[in-house]
C-alpha positions as a Markdown table, in Angstrom:
| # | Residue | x | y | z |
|---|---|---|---|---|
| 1 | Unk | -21.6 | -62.6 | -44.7 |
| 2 | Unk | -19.8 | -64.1 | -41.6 |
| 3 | Unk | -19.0 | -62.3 | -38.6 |
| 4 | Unk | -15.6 | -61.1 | -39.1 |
| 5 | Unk | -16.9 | -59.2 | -42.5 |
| 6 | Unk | -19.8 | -57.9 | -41.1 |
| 7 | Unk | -17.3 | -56.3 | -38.7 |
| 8 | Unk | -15.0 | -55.6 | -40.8 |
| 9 | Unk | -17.7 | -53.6 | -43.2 |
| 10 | Unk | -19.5 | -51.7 | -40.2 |
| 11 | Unk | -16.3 | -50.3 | -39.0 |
| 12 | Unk | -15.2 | -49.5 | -42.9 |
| 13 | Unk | -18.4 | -47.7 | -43.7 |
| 14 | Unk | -17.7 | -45.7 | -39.8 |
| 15 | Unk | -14.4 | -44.5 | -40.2 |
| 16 | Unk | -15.4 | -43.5 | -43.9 |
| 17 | Unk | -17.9 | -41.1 | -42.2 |
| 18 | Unk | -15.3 | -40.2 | -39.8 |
| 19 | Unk | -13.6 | -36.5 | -40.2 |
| 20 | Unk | -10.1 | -37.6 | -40.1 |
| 21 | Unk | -9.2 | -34.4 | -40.2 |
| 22 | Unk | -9.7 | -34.3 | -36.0 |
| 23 | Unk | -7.0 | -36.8 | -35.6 |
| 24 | Unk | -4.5 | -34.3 | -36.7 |
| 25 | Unk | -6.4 | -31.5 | -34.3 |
| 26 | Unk | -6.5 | -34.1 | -31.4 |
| 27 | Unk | -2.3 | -34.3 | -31.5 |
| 28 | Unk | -1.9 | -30.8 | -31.8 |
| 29 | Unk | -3.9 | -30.3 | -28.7 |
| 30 | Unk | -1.7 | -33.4 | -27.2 |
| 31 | Unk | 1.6 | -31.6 | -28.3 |
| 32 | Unk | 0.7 | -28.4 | -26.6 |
| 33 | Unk | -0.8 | -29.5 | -23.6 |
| 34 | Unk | 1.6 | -30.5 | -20.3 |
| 35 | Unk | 0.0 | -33.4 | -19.2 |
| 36 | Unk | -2.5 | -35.6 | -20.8 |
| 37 | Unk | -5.1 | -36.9 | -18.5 |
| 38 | Unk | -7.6 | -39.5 | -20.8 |
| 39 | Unk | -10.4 | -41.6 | -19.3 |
| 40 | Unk | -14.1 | -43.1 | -19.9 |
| 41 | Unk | -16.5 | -45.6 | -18.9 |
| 42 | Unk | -17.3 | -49.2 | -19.7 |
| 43 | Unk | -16.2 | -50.5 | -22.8 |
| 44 | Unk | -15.2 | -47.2 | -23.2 |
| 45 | Unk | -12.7 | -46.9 | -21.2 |
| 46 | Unk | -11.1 | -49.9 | -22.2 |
| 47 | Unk | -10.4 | -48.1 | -26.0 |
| 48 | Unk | -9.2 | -44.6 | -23.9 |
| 49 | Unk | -6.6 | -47.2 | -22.2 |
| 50 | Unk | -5.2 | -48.5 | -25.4 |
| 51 | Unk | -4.8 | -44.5 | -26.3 |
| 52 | Unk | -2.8 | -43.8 | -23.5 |
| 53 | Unk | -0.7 | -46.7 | -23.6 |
| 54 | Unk | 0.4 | -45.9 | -27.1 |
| 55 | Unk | 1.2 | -42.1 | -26.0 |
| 56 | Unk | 3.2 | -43.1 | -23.6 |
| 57 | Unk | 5.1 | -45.1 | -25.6 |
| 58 | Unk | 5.3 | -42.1 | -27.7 |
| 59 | Unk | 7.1 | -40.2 | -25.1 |
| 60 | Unk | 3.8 | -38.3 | -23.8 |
| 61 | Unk | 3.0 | -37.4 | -20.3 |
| 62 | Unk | -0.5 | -39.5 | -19.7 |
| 63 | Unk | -2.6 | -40.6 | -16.5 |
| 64 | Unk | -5.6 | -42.2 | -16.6 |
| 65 | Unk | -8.3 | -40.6 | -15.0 |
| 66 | Unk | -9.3 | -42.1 | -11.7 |
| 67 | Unk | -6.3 | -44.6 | -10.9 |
| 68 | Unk | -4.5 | -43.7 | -7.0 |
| 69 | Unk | -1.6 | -42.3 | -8.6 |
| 70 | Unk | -3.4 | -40.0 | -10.8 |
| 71 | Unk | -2.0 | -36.2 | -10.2 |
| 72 | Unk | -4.4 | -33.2 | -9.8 |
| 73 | Unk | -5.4 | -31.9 | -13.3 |
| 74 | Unk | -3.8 | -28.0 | -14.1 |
| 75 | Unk | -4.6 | -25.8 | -16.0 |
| 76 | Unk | -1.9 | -26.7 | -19.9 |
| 77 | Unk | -3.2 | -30.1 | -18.9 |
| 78 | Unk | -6.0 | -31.9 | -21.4 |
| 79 | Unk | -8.4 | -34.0 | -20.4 |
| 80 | Unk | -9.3 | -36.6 | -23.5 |
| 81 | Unk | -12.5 | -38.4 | -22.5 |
| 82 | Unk | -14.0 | -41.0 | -24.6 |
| 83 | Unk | -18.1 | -41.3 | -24.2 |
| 84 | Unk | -20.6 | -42.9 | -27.1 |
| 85 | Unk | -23.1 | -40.7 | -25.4 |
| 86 | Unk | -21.2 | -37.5 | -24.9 |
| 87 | Unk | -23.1 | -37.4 | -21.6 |
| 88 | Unk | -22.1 | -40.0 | -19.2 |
| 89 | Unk | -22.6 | -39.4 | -15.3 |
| 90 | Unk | -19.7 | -40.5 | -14.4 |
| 91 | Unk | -17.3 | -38.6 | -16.5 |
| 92 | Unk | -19.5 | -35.3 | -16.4 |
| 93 | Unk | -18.0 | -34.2 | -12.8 |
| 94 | Unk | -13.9 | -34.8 | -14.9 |
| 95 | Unk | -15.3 | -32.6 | -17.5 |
| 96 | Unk | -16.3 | -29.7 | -14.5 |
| 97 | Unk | -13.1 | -29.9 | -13.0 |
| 98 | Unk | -10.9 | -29.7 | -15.8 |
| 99 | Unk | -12.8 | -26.7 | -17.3 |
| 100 | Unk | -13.0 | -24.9 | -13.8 |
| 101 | Unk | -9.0 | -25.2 | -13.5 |
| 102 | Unk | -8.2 | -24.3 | -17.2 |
| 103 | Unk | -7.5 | -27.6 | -18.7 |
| 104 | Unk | -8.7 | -28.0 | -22.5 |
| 105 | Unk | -11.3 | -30.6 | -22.9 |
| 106 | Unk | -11.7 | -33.4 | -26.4 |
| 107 | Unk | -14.3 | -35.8 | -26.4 |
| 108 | Unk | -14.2 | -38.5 | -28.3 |
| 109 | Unk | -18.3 | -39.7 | -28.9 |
| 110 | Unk | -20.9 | -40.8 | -31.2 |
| 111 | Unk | -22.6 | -37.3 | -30.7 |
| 112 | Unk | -21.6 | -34.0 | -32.3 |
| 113 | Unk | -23.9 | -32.3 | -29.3 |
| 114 | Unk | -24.2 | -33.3 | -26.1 |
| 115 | Unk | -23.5 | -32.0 | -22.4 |
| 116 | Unk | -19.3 | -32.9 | -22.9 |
| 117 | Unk | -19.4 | -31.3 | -26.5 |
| 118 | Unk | -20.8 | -28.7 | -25.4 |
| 119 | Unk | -18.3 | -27.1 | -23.6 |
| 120 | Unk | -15.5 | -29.5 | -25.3 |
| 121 | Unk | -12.3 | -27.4 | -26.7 |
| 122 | Unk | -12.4 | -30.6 | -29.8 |
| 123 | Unk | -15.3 | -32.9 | -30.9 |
| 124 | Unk | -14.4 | -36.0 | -32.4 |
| 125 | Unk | -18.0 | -37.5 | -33.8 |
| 126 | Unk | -17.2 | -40.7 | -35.0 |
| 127 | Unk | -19.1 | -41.3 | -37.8 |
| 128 | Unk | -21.4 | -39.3 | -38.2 |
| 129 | Unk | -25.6 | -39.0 | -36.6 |
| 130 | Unk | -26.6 | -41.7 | -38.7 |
| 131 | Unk | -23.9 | -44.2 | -38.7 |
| 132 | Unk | -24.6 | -46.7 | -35.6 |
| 133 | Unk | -27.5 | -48.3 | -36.7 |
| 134 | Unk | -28.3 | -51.7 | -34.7 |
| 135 | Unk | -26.9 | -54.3 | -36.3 |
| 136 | Unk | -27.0 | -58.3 | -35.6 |
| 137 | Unk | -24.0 | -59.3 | -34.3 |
| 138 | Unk | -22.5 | -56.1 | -32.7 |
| 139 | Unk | -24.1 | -55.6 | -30.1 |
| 140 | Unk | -24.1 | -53.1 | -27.5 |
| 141 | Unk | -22.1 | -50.4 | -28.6 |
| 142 | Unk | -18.8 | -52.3 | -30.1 |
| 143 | Unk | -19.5 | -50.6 | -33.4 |
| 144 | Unk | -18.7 | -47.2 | -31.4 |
| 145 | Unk | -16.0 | -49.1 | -29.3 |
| 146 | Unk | -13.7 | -50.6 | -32.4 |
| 147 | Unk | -14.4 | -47.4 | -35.1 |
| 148 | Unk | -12.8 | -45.1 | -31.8 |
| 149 | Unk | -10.1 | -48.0 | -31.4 |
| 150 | Unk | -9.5 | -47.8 | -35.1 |
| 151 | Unk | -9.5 | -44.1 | -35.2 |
| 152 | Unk | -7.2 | -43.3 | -32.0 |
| 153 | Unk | -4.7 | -45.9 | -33.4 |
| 154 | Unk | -4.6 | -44.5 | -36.9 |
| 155 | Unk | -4.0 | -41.5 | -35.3 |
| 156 | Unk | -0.9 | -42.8 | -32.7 |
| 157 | Unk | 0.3 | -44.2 | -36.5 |
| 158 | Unk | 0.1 | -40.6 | -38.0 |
| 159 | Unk | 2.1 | -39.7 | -35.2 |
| 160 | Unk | 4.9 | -42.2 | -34.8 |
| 161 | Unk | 5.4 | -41.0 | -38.7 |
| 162 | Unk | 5.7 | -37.7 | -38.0 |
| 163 | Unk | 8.4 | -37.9 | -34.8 |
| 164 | Unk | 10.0 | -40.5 | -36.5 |
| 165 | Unk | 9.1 | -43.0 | -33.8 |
| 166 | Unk | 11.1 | -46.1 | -34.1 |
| 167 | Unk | 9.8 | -49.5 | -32.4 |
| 168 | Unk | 13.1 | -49.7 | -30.2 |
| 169 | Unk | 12.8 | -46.2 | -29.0 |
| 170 | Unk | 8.9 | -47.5 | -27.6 |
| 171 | Unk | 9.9 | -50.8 | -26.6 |
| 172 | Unk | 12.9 | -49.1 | -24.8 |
| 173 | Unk | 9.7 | -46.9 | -22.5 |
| 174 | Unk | 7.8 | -50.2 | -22.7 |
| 175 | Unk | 6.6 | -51.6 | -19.0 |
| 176 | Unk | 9.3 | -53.8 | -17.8 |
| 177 | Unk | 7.6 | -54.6 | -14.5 |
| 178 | Unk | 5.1 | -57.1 | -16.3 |
């Protein structure tokens, strides 16, 4: 099997294990929050940045968690943090603040338990506890990293459907400044 099917099966078999179900639950929480903060670590992070780029060119309210022109998290806001581990160090102190100040809480991770689910308002387990076995030629972590890329797009798909997005309307809030 080359390398672009192997992929292409891992992530298949990953998403298939997936509850899509929590896609739906993760834009209700989006919808009724004020502000969506979303953030991460690593490779991580890089996936939570294509999220947020596609909400706001859905018309959402998003900051990214740690940049200098990042507001103060309130409580209406949610904090979307995405974490393979569910237990990060570097995320754990985001998670503190947004519960102490009311903010709802989703994690995105490869665990259904861990210190972030554990007080989490939504758990998204991609896959499932079994899923991310090591595998030659995907190697540290990017079976976690695309499946979440998948998922979260899938899920920015399911709701440009249901708004009625159109691709003018998000070119139209597309950077310009590039």
């Amino acid at each position: 099997m080359d390398s672009q099917q192997l992929i292409l099966s891992r992530l298949t078999t990953i998403l298939s294990e997936t509850d899509n179900s929590n896609a739906a639950k993760l834009l209700a929480l989006i919808e009724g929050s004020g502000r969506t903060f979303i953030g991460g670590a690593g490779r991580s992070l890089l996936v939570s940045r294509f999220f947020a780029m596609r909400l706001m060119h859905s018309g959402y309210k998003v900051s990214m968690v740690g940049e200098v022109v990042t507001p103060a998290i309130e409580e209406g806001d949610l904090l979307i943090l995405v974490s393979g581990s569910g237990g990060t160090e570097t995320l754990l102190p985001f998670v503190k603040k947004a519960k102490s100040v009311g903010a709802k809480l989703a994690i995105v991770s490869m665990k259904s338990k861990s210190a972030m689910a554990d007080v989490a308002d939504l758990v998204i387990q991609i896959g499932n506890d079994s899923s991310f076995t090591p595998t030659s030629g995907m190697p540290m972590g990017s079976q976690f990293e695309l499946s979440t890329l998948v998922f979260l797009e899938a899920a920015i798909a399911d709701l440009i459907a249901a708004k009625g997005l159109t691709e003018e309307g998000m070119r139209a809030i597309h950077a310009n400044l590039e």
